[in-house]
BAFIPA-376696 format. One record per residue: x negated, y negated, z negated of N, C-alpha, C in turn; chain; residue in one letter. Coordinates in pm, whole numbers. Each point is the difference from the previous one (the first is absolute). Example, Ala and Ser with C-alpha at 12.3 -4.5 7.8 and 13.67 -1.06 7.14 Angstrom:
2
rec n.c1->-1319; n.c2->569; n.c3->-780; ca.c1->89; ca.c2->-119; ca.c3->0; c.c1->-90; c.c2->-120; c.c3->0; zaro->A; torvex->A
rec n.c1->35; n.c2->-105; n.c3->72; ca.c1->-82; ca.c2->-119; ca.c3->-6; c.c1->77; c.c2->-109; c.c3->-73; zaro->A; torvex->S
END
This chain:
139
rec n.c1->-12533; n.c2->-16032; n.c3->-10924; ca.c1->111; ca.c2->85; ca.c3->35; c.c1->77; c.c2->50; c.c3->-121; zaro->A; torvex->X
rec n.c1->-43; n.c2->21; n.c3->-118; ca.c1->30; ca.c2->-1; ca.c3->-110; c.c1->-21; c.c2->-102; c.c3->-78; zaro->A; torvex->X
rec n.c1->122; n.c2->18; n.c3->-116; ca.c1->48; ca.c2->-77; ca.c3->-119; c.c1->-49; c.c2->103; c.c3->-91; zaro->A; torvex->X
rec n.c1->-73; n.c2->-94; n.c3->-127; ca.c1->-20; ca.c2->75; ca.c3->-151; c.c1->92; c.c2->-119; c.c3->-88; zaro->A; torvex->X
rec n.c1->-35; n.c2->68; n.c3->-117; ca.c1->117; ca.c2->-63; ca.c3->-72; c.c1->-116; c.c2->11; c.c3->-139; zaro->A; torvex->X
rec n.c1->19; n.c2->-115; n.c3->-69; ca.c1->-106; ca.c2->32; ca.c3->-157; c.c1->67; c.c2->153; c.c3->-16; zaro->A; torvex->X
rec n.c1->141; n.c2->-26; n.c3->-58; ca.c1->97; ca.c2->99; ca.c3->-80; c.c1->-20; c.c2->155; c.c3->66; zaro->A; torvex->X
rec n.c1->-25; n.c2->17; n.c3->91; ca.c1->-30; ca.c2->120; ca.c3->84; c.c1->-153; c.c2->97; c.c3->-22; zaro->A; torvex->X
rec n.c1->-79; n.c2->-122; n.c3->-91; ca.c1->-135; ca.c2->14; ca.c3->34; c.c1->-97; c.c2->85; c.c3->-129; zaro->A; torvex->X
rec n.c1->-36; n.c2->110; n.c3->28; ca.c1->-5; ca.c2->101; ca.c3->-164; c.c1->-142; c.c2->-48; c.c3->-39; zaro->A; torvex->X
rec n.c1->-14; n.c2->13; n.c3->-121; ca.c1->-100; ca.c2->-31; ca.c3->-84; c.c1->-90; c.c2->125; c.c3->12; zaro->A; torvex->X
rec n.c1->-125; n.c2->-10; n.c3->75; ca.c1->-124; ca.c2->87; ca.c3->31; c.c1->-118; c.c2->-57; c.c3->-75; zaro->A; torvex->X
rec n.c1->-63; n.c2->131; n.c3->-47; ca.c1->-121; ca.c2->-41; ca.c3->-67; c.c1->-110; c.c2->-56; c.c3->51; zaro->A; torvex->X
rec n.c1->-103; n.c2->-54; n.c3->-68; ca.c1->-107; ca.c2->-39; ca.c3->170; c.c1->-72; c.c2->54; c.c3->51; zaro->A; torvex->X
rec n.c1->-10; n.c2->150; n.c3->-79; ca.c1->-97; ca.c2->106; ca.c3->72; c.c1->70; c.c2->82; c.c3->73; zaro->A; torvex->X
rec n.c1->94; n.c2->-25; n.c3->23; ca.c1->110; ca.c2->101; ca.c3->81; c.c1->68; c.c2->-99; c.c3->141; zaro->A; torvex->X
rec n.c1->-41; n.c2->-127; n.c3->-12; ca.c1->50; ca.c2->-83; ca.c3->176; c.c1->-157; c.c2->-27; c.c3->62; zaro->A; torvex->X
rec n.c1->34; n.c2->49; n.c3->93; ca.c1->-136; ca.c2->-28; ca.c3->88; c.c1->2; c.c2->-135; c.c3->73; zaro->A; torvex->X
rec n.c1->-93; n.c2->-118; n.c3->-4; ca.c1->-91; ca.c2->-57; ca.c3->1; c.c1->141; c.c2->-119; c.c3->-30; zaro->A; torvex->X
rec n.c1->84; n.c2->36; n.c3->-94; ca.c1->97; ca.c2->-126; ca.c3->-21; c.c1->124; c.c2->21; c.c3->43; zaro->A; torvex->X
rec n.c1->-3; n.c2->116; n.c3->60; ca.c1->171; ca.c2->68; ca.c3->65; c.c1->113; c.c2->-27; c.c3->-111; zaro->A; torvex->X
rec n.c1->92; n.c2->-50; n.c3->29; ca.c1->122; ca.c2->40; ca.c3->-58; c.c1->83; c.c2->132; c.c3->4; zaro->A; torvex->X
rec n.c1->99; n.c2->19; n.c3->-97; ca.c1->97; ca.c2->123; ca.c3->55; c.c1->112; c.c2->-61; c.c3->-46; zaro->A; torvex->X
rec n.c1->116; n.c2->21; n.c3->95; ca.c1->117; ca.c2->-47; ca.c3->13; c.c1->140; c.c2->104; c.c3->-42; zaro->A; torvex->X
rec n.c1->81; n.c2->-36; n.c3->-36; ca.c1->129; ca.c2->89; ca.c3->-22; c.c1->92; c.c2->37; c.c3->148; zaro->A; torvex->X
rec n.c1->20; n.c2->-150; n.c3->53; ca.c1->6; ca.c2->-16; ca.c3->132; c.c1->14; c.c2->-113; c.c3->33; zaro->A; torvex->X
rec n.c1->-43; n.c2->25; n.c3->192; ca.c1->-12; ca.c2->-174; ca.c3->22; c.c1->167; c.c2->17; c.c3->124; zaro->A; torvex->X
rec n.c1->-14; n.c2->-111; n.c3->47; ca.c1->150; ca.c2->-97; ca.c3->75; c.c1->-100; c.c2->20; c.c3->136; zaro->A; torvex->X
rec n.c1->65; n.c2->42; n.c3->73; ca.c1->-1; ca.c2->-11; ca.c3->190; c.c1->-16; c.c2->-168; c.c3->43; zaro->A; torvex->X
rec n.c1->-52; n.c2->-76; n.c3->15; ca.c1->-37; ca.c2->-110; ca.c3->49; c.c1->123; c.c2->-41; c.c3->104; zaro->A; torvex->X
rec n.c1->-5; n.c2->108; n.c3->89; ca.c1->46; ca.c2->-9; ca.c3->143; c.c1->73; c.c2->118; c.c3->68; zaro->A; torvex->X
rec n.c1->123; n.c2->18; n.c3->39; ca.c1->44; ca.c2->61; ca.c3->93; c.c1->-43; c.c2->96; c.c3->104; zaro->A; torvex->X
rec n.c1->-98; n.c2->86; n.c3->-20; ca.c1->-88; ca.c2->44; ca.c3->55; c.c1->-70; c.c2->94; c.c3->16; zaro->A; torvex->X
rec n.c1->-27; n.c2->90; n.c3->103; ca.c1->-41; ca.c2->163; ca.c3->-35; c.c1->-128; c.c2->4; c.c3->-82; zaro->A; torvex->X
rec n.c1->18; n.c2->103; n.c3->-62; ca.c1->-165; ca.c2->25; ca.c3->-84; c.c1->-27; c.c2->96; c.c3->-24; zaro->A; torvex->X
rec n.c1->-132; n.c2->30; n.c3->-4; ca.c1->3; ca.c2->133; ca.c3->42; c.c1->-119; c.c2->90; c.c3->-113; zaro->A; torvex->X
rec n.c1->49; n.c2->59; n.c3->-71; ca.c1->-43; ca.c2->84; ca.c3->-101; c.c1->-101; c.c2->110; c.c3->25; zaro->A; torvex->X
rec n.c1->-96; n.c2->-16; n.c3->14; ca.c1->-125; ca.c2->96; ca.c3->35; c.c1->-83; c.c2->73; c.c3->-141; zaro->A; torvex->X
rec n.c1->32; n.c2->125; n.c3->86; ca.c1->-119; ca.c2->104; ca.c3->-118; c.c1->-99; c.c2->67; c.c3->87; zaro->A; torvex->X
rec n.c1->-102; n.c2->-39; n.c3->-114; ca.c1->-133; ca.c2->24; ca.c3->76; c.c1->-86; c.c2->84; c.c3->-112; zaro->A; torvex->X
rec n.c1->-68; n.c2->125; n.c3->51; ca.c1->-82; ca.c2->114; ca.c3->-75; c.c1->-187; c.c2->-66; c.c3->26; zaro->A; torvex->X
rec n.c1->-5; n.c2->-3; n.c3->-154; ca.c1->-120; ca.c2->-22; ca.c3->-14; c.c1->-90; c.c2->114; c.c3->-80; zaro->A; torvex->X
rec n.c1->-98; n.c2->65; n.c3->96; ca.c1->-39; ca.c2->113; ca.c3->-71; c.c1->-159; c.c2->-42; c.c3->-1; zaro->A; torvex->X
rec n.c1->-36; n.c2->119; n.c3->-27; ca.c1->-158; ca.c2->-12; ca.c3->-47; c.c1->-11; c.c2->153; c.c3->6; zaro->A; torvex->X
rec n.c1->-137; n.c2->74; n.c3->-37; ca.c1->9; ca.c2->143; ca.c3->3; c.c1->43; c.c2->113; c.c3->-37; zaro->A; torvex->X
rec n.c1->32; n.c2->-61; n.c3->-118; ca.c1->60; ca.c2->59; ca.c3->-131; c.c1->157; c.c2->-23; c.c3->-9; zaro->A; torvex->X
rec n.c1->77; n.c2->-78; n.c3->22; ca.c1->165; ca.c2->-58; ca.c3->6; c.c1->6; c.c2->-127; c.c3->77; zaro->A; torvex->X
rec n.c1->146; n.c2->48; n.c3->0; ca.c1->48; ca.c2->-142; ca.c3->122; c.c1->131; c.c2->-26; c.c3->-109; zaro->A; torvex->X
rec n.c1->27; n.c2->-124; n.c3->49; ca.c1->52; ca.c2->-72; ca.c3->-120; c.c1->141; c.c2->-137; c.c3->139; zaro->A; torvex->X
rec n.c1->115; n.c2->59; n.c3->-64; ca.c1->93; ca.c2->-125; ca.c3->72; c.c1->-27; c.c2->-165; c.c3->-28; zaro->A; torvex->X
rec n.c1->30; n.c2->-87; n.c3->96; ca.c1->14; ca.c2->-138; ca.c3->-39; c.c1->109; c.c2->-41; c.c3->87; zaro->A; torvex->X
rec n.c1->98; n.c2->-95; n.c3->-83; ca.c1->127; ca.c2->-100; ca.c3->119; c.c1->-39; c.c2->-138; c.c3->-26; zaro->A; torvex->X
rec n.c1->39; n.c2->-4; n.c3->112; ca.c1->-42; ca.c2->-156; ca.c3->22; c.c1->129; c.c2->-12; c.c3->90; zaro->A; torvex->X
rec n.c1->24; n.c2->-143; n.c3->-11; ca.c1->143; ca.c2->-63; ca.c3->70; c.c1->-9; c.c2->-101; c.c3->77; zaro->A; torvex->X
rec n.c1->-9; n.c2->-46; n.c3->127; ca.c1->-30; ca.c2->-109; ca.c3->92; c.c1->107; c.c2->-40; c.c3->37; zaro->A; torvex->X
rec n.c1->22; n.c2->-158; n.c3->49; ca.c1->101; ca.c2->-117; ca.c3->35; c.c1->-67; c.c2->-43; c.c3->121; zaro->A; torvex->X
rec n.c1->-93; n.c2->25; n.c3->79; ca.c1->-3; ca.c2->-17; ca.c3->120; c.c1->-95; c.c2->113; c.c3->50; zaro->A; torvex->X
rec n.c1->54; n.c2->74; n.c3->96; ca.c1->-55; ca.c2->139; ca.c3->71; c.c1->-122; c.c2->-68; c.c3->67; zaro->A; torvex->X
rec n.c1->-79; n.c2->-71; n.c3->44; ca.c1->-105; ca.c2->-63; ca.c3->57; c.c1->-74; c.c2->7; c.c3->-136; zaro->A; torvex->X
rec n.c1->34; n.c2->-62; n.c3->-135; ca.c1->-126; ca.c2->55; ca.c3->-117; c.c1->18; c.c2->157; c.c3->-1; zaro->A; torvex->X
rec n.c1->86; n.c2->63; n.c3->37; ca.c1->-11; ca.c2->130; ca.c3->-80; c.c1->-73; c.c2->98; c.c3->102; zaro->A; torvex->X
rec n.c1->-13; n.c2->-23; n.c3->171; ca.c1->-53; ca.c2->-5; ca.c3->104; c.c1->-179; c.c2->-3; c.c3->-34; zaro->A; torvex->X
rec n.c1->-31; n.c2->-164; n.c3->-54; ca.c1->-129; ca.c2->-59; ca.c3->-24; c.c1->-60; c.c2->104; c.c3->-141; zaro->A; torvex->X
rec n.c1->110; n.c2->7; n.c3->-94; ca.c1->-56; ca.c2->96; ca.c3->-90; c.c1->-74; c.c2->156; c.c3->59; zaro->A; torvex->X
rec n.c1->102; n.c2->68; n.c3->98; ca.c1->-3; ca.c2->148; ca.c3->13; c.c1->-147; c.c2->-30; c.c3->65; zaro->A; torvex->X
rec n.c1->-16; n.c2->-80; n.c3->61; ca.c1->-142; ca.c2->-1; ca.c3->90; c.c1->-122; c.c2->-13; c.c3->-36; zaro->A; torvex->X
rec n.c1->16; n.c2->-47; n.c3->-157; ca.c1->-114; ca.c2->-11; ca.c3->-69; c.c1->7; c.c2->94; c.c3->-131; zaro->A; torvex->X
rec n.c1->34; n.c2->100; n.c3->47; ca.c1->56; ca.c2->124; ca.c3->-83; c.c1->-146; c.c2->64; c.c3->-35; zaro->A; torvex->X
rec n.c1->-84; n.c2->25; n.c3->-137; ca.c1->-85; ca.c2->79; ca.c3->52; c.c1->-28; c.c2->173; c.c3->37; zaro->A; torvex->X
rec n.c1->-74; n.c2->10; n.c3->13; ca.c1->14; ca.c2->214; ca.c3->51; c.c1->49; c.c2->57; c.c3->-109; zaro->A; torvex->X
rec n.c1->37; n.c2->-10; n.c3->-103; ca.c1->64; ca.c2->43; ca.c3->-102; c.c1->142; c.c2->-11; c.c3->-38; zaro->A; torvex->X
rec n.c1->51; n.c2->-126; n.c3->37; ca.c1->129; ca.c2->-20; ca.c3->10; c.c1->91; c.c2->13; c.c3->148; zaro->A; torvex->X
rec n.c1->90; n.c2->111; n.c3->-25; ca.c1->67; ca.c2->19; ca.c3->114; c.c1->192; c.c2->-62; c.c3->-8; zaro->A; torvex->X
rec n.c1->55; n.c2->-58; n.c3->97; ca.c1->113; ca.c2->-46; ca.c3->-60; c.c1->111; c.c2->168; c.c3->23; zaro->A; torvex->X
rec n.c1->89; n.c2->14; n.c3->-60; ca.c1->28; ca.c2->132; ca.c3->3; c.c1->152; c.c2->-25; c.c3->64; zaro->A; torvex->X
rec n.c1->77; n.c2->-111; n.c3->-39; ca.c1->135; ca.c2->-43; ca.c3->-10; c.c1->16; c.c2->-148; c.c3->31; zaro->A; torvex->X
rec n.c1->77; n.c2->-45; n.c3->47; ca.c1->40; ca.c2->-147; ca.c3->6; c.c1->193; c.c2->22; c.c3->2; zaro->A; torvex->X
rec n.c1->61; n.c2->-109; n.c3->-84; ca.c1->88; ca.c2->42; ca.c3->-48; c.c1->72; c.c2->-165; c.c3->59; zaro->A; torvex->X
rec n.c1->130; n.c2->0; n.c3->62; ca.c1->5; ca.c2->-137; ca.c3->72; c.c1->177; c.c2->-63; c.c3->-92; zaro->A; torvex->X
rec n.c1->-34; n.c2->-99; n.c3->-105; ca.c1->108; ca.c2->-26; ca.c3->-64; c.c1->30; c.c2->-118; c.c3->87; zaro->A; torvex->X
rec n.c1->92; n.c2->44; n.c3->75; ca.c1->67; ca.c2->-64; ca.c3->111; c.c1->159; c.c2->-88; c.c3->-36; zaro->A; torvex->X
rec n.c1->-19; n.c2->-135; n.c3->38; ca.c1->146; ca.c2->-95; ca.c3->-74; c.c1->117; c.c2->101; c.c3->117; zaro->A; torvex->X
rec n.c1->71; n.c2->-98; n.c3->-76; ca.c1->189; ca.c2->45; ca.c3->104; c.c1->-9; c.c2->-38; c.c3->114; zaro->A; torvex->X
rec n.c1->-79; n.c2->-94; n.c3->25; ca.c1->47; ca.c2->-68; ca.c3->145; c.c1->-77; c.c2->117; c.c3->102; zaro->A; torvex->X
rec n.c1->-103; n.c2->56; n.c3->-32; ca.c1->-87; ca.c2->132; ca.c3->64; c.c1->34; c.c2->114; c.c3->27; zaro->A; torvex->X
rec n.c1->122; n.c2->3; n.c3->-167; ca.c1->-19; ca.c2->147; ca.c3->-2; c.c1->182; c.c2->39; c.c3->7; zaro->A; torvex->X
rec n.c1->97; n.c2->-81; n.c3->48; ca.c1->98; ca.c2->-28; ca.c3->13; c.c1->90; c.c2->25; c.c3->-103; zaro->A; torvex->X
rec n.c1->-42; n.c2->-11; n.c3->-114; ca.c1->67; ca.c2->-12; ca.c3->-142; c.c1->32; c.c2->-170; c.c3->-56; zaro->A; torvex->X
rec n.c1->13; n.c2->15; n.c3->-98; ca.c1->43; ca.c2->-114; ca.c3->-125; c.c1->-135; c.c2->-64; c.c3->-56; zaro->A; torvex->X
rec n.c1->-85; n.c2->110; n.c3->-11; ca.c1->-127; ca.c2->26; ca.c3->-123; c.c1->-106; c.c2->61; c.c3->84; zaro->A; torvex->X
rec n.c1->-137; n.c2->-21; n.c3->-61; ca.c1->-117; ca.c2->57; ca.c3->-20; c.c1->32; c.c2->137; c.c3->30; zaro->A; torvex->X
rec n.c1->-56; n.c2->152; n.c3->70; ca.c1->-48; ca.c2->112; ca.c3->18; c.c1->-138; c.c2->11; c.c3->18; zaro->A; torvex->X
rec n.c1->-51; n.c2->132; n.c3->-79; ca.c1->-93; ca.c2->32; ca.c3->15; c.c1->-24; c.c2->159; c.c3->57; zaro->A; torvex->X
rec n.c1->-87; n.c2->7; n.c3->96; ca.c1->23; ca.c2->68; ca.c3->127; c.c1->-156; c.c2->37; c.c3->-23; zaro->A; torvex->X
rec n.c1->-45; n.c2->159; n.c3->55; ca.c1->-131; ca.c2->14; ca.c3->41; c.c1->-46; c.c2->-57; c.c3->153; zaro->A; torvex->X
rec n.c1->-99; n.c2->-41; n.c3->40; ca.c1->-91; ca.c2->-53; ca.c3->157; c.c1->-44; c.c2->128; c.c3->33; zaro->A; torvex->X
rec n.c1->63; n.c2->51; n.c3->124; ca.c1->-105; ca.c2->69; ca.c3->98; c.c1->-59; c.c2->-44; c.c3->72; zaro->A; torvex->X
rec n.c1->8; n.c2->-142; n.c3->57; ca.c1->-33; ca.c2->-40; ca.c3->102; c.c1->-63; c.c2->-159; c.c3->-12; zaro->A; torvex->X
rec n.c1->-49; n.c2->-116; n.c3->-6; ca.c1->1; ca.c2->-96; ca.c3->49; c.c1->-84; c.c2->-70; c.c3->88; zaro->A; torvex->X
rec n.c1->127; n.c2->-51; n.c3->103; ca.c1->-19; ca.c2->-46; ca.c3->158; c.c1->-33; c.c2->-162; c.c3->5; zaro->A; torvex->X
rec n.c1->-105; n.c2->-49; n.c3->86; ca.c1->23; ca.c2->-154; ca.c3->-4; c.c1->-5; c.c2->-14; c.c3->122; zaro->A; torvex->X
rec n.c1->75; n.c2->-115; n.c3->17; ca.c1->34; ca.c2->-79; ca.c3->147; c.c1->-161; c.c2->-51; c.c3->50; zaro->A; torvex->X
rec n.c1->-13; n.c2->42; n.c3->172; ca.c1->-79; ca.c2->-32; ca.c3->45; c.c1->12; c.c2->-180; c.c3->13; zaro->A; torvex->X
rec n.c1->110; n.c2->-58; n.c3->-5; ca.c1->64; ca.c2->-67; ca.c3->46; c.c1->-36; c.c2->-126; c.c3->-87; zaro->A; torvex->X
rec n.c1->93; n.c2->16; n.c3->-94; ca.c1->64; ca.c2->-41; ca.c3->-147; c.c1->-83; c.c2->-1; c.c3->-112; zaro->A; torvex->X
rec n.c1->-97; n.c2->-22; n.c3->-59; ca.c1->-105; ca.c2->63; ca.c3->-75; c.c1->100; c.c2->12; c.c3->-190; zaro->A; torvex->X
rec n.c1->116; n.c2->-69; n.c3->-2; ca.c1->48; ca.c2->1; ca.c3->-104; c.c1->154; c.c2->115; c.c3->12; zaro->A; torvex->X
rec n.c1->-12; n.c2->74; n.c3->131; ca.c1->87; ca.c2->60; ca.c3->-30; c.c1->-64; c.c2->154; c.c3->-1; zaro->A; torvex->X
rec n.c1->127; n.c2->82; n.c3->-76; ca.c1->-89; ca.c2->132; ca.c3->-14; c.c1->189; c.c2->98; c.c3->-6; zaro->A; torvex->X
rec n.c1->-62; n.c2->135; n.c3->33; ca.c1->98; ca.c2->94; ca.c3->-38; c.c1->-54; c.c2->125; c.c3->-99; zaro->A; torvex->X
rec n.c1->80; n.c2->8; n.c3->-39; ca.c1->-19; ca.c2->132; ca.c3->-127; c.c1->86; c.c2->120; c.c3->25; zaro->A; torvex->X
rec n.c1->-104; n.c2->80; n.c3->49; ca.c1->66; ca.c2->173; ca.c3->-25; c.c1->5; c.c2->54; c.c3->-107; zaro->A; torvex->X
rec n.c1->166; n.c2->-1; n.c3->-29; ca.c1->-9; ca.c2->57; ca.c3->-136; c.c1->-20; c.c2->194; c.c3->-17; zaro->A; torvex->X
rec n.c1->-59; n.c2->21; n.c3->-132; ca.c1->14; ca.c2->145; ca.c3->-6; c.c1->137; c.c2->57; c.c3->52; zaro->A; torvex->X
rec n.c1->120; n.c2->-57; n.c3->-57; ca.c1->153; ca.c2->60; ca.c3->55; c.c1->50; c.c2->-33; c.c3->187; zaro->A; torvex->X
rec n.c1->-70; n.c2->-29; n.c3->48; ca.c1->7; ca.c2->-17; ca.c3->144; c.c1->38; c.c2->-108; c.c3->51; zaro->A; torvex->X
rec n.c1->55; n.c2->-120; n.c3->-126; ca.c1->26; ca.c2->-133; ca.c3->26; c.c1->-87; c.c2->-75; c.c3->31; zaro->A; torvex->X
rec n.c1->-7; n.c2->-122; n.c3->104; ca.c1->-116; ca.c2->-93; ca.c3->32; c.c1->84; c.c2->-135; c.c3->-56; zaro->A; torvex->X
rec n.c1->-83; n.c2->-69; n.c3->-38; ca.c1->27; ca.c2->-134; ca.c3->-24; c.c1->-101; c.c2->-81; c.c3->24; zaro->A; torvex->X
rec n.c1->97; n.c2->-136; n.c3->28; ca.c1->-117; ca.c2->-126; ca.c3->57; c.c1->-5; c.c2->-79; c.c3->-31; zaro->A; torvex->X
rec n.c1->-128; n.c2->-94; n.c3->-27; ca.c1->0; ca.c2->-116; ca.c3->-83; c.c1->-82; c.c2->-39; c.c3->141; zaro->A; torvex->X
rec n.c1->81; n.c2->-185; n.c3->-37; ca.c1->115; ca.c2->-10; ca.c3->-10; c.c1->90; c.c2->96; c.c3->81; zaro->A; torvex->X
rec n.c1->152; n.c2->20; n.c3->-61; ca.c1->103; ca.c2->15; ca.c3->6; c.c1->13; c.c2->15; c.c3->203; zaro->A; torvex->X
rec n.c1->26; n.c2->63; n.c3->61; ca.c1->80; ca.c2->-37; ca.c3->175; c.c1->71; c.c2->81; c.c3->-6; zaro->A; torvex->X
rec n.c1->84; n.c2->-86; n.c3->115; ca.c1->161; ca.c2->44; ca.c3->16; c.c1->13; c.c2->164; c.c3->106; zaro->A; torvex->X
rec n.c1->-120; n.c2->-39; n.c3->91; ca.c1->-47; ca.c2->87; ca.c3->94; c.c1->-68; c.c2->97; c.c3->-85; zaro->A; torvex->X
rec n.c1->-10; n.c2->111; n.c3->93; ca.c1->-134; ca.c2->117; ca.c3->-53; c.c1->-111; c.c2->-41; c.c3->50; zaro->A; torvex->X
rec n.c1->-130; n.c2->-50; n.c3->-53; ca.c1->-90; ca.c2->-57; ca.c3->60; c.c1->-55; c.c2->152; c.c3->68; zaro->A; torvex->X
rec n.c1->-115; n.c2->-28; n.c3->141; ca.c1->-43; ca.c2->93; ca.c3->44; c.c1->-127; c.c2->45; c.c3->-2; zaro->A; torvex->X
rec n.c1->-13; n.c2->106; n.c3->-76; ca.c1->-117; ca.c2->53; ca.c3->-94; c.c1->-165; c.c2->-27; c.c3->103; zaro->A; torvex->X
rec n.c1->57; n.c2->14; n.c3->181; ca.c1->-140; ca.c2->-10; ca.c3->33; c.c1->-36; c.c2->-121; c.c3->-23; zaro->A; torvex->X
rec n.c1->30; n.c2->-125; n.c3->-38; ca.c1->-6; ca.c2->-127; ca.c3->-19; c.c1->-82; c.c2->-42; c.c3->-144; zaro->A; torvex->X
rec n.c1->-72; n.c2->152; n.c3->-108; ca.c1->-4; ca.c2->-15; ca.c3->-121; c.c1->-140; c.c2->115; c.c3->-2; zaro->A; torvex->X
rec n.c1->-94; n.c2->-32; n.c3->-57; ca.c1->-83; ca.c2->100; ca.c3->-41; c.c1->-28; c.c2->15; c.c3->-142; zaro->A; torvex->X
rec n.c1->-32; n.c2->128; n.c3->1; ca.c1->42; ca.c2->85; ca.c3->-160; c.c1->-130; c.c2->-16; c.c3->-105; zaro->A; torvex->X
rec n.c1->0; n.c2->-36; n.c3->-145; ca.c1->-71; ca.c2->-56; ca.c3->-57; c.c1->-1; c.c2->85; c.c3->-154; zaro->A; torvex->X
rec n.c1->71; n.c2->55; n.c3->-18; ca.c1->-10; ca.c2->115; ca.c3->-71; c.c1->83; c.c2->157; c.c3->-10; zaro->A; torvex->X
rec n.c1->21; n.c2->85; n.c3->-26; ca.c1->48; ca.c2->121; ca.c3->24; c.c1->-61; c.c2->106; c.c3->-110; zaro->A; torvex->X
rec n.c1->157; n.c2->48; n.c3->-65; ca.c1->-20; ca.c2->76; ca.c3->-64; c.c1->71; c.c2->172; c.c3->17; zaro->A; torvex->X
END
């Protein structure tokens, strides 16, 4: 879903990338396509500590939350939604209150946004009808 680039790619020491990780300046969008920016609190007894992570298909980021362990809670999911979704030109990035999946459709889904906007992937011309969709996360 992502593009790296050598030229993009910063020079890390080897005791500082874990088990061979790279770190990047930035990478290229692969694809046309919502993605969705998740922060997740990882604590322990003593401090809790942020992590983002960025997913290109909501079914890994779904498979991730589920194998979440008791320590990590997701706090935010953040939905960088293309034009054709979000009825712009460009990319927006929007907070998730809501996401709905088709009983139906297993690849379609709607997103309640924090600002009261819903959007649907894919894209319909219609308002799809919510009893037709059960809810899969909520914030």
């Amino acid at each position: 879903m992502f593009y790296t680039s050598q030229e993009a790619l910063i020079s890390t020491p080897v005791q500082m990338s874990d088990n061979g990780s790279k770190l990047w300046r930035w990478v290229e969008f692969g694809l046309y396509i919502p993605y969705f920016l998740v922060t997740q609190l990882i604590s322990d007894e003593n401090s809790e500590i942020g992590q983002h992570l960025i997913f290109g298909h909501i079914q890994d980021l779904m498979a991730h939350a589920a194998q979440l362990p008791n320590n990590v809670v997701i706090s935010e999911i953040g939905l960088l939604s293309p034009g054709y979704m979000n009825g712009t030109d460009n990319f927006q990035l929007g907070v998730i209150k809501e996401i709905w999946k088709s009983k139906q459709q297993s690849n379609n889904f709607l997103f309640v946004m924090k600002n009261g906007q819903t959007l649907s992937f894919p894209p319909d011309i219609a308002p799809p009808d919510r009893r037709l969709f059960e809810l899969l996360f909520a914030n």
